[in-house]
N, C-alpha and C positions, 0 to 999 in steps of 0.2 A: 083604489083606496076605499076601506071602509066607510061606512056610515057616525057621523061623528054626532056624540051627542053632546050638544053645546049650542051656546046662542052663535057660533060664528060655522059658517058652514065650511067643507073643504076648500072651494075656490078662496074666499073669503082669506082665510091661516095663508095660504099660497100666496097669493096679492098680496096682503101685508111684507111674507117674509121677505118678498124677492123688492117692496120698495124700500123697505128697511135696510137689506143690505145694499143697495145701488148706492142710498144714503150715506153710508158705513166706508164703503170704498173711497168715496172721493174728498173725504176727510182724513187728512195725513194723523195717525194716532199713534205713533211711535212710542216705545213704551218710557215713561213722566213724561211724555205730552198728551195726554187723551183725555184733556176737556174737554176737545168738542165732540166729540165720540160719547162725552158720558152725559153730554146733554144733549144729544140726538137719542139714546135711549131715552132717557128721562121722559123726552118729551113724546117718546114713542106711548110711556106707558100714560099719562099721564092724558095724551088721545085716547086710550081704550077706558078710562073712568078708572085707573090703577094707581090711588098713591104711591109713588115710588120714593124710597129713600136713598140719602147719598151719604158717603164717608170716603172722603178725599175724590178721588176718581173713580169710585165703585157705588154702580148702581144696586138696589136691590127691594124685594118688594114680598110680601107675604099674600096669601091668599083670601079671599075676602070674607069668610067663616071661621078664619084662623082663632085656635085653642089651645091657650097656655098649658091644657093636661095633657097636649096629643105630641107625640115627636115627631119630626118635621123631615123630609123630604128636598133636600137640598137640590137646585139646577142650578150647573155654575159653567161658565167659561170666559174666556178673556177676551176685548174687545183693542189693547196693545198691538201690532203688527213691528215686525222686524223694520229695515229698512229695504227697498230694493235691489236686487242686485243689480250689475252693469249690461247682465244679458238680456234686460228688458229691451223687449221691441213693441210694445202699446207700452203706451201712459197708463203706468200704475194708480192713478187715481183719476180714472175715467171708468167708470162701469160699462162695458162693454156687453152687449146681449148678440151673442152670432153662434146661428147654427147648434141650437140646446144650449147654450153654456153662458156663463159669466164670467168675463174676467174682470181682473183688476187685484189688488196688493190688497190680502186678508181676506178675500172670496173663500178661498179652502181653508185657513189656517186663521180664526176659526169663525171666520165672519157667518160662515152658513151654518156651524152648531149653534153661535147665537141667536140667528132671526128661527130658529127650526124651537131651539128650547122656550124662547120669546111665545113661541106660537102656543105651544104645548101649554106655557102657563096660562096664556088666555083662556085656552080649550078649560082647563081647569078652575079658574077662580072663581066664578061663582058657585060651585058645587059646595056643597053644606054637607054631603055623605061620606065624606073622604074619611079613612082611619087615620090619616098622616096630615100635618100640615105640610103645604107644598110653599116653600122658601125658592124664589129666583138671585142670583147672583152674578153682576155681570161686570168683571174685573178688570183691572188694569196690570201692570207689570209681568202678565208669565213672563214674556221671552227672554226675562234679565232674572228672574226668579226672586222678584225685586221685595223689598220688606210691604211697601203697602197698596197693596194686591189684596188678594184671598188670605193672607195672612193675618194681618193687620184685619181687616174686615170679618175673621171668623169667630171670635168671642162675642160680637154684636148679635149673632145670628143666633134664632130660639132651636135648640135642643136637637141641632142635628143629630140623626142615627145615619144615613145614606146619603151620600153625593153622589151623584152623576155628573160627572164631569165630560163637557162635549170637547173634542178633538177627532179629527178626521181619523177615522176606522171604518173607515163603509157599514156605518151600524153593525158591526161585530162588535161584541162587548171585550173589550182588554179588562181582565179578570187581574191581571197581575202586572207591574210596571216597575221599573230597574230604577233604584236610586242613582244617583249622581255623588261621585266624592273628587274633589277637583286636588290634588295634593301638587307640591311644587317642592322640588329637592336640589340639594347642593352636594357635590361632592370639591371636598378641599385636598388639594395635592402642594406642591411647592414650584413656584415660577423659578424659571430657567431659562438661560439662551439654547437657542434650541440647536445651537451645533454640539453642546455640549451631553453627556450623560444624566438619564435623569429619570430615577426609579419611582418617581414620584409625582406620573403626570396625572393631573387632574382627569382629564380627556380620557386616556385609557382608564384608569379605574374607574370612573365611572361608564361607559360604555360595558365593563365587565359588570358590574352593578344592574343596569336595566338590561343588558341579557337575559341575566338570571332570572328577573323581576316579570321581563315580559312572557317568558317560558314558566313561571311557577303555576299549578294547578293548585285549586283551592279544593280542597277535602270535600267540601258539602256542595250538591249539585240541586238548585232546584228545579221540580217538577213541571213548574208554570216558566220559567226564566231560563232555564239549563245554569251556564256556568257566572261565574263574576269575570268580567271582560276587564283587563290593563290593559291600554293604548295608550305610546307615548307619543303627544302630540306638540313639543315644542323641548328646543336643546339651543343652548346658547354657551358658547367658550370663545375667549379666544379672539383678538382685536391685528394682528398682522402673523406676518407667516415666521416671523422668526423669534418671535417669545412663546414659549410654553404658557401657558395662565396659571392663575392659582386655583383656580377651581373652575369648576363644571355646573353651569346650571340645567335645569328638566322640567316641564310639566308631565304629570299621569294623569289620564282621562279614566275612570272607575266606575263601569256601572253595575252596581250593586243589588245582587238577587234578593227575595224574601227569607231567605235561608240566613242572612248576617244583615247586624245592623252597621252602618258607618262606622262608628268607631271600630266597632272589632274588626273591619275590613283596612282600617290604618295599623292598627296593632300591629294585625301580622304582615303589610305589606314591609313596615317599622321592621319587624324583626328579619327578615330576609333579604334586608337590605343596608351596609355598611353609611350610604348618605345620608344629610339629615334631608328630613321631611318635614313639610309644614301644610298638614289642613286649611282650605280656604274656609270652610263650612263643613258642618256634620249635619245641618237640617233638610237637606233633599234625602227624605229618603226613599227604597222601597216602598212596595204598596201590595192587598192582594185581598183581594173579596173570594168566601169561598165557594165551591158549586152550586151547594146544596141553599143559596142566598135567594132568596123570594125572587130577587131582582133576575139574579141569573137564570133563574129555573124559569119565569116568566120569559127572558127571550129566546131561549131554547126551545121553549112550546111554541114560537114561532118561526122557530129556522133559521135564527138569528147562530152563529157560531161563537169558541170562545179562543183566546190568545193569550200572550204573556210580550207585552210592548218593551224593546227595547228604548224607547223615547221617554223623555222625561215630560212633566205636564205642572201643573198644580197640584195635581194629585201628592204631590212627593210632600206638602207642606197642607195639607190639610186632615188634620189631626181625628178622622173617625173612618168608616167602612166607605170604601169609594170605589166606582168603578167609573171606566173610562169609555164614551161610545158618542160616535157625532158621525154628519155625513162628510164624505169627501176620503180623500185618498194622501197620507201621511209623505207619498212620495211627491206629493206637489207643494209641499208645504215651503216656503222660500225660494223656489224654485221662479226661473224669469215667467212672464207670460202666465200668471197663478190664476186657477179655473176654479169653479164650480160645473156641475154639470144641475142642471135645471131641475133635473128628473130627481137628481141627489137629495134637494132640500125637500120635494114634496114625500118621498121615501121617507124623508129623516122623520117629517111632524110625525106621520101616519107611525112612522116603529114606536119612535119616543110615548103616544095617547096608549099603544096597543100593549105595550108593556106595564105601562102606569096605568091603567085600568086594571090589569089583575092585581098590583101592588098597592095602590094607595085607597 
């Protein structure tokens, strides 16, 4: 790791992160319950001499030179965790240190982009040379995509131009990120006993219906995403074996390229489709920072690679140029037995200061 210019030295950022998150773990913060999650922050910052402010369960804090003429620099991620699964074999809320690694439930997802961004802000607040004001952000509701989260908390915040948003990418920047369109459909036929004839089963036509739907290709392919993905991931008809039903119900799972917004991705799955459909939501959507973005170009000049994330984040609901980068690996994310790797979080400060010094 580089040489850090800052009142806190590398050890220093290291030691705080890894007791912040041990902290972090063994407080169950399931997403609307993360009080006490957001008063362990709180009291994180407010150890480092860092007025922190709160709104509902989101902590967040500006930088100590901070100027109303300068635009600011957003660090965000979410301090919510799912719940366990059952293939837990440690106690999800024990922080576990063996053999390089941390476990315990929100280690990876995204317990270690927070204490890494945490860190980075201290590295930063007292600096007075900055071009940017640097805004910290540290949310509640991803995992539900919940209203007050990052949402709700984003109009408070002075004059965002860039987020960075931490989620497990092994510091590769996701340059681009696939909305989410949740739709739920019906198709209506006419109930019958079923020994009898009956041209008008629910069941078959729509089964003909999401054929079609999950075979259709979408005209515009993008560059950073490739295609818009249909998956149907729930089907319900039909209560014993010998009544026909009156209809067919379906969820579709949709995630949505920078090439179309939500709506126009209902339109046309609406028009190729004979069922009715009903949108849960149009507000997750796409996302996409371009190359040629300071931010980008900063970690490409250090090795860092780029992507197009099929996973959804905050990103999808925060309303300016964001890009998505934290340490840890997106395949561990709810998964039983959920890790950090040690080496991950000191990687993470060290990329996070090395690109924000050529940017802010």
């Amino acid at each position: 790791m580089q040489e850090l210019k800052s009142v806190y030295n590398q050890e220093e950022l290291f030691n705080n992160a890894i007791e912040l998150l041990k902290k972090l773990i063994e407080m169950p913060s399931f997403s609307k319950d993360e009080y006490n999650t957001s008063v362990e922050i709180e009291s994180f910052f407010q150890k480092h001499g860092i007025p922190a402010k709160r709104f509902k369960n989101n902590i967040w804090a500006v930088n100590k030179h901070f100027d109303e003429a300068k635009p600011s620099v957003l660090l965000n991620t979410h301090h919510d965790t799912v719940k366990p699964n059952k293939a837990y074999t440690l106690d999800p809320f024990v922080a576990i240190e063996k053999e390089g690694k941390l476990y315990g439930l929100g280690s990876n997802d995204a317990g270690a982009s927070l204490v890494s961004l945490a860190q980075t802000f201290l590295y930063f607040y007292e600096r007075g040379d900055l071009k940017y004001n640097l805004v910290i952000a540290l949310t509640a509701e991803e995992e539900i995509s919940g209203f007050d989260g990052i949402e709700a908390l984003f109009p408070r915040l002075p004059n965002v131009e860039l987020a960075i948003v931490g989620e497990p990418t092994q510091m590769n920047l996701a340059i681009a990120e696939k909305g989410l369109l949740v739709i739920d459909g019906e198709m209506k036929g006419t109930a019958s006993h079923a020994a009898h004839p009956n041209n008008d089963n629910a069941i078959i036509k729509c089964m003909r219906d999401l054929q079609h739907i999950t075979n259709f290709k979408f005209p515009k392919v993008s560059d950073y995403l490739g295609e818009v993905k249909i998956t149907l991931s729930a089907i319900h008809a039909g209560v014993q074996h010998n009544v026909v039903p009156e209809a067919c119900q379906f969820t579709l799972d949709v995630r949505v390229t920078d090439e179309y917004s939500n709506e126009e991705v209902f339109e046309i799955i609406q028009s190729q489709m004979k069922s009715n459909l009903t949108a849960r939501s149009f507000r997750l959507n796409s996302s996409k920072i371009e190359l040629d973005h300071p931010f980008v170009q900063a970690g490409l000049a250090i090795g860092r690679t780029t992507y197009g994330s099929p996973t959804s984040s905050d990103q999808a609901i925060i309303p300016c140029t964001s890009v998505k980068m934290g340490p840890g690996d997106s395949r561990r994310s709810h998964t039983a037995d959920e890790y950090i790797e040690l080496s991950e979080i000191k990687e993470g400060i060290e990329i996070y200061i090395r690109i924000l010094e050529k940017v802010l």
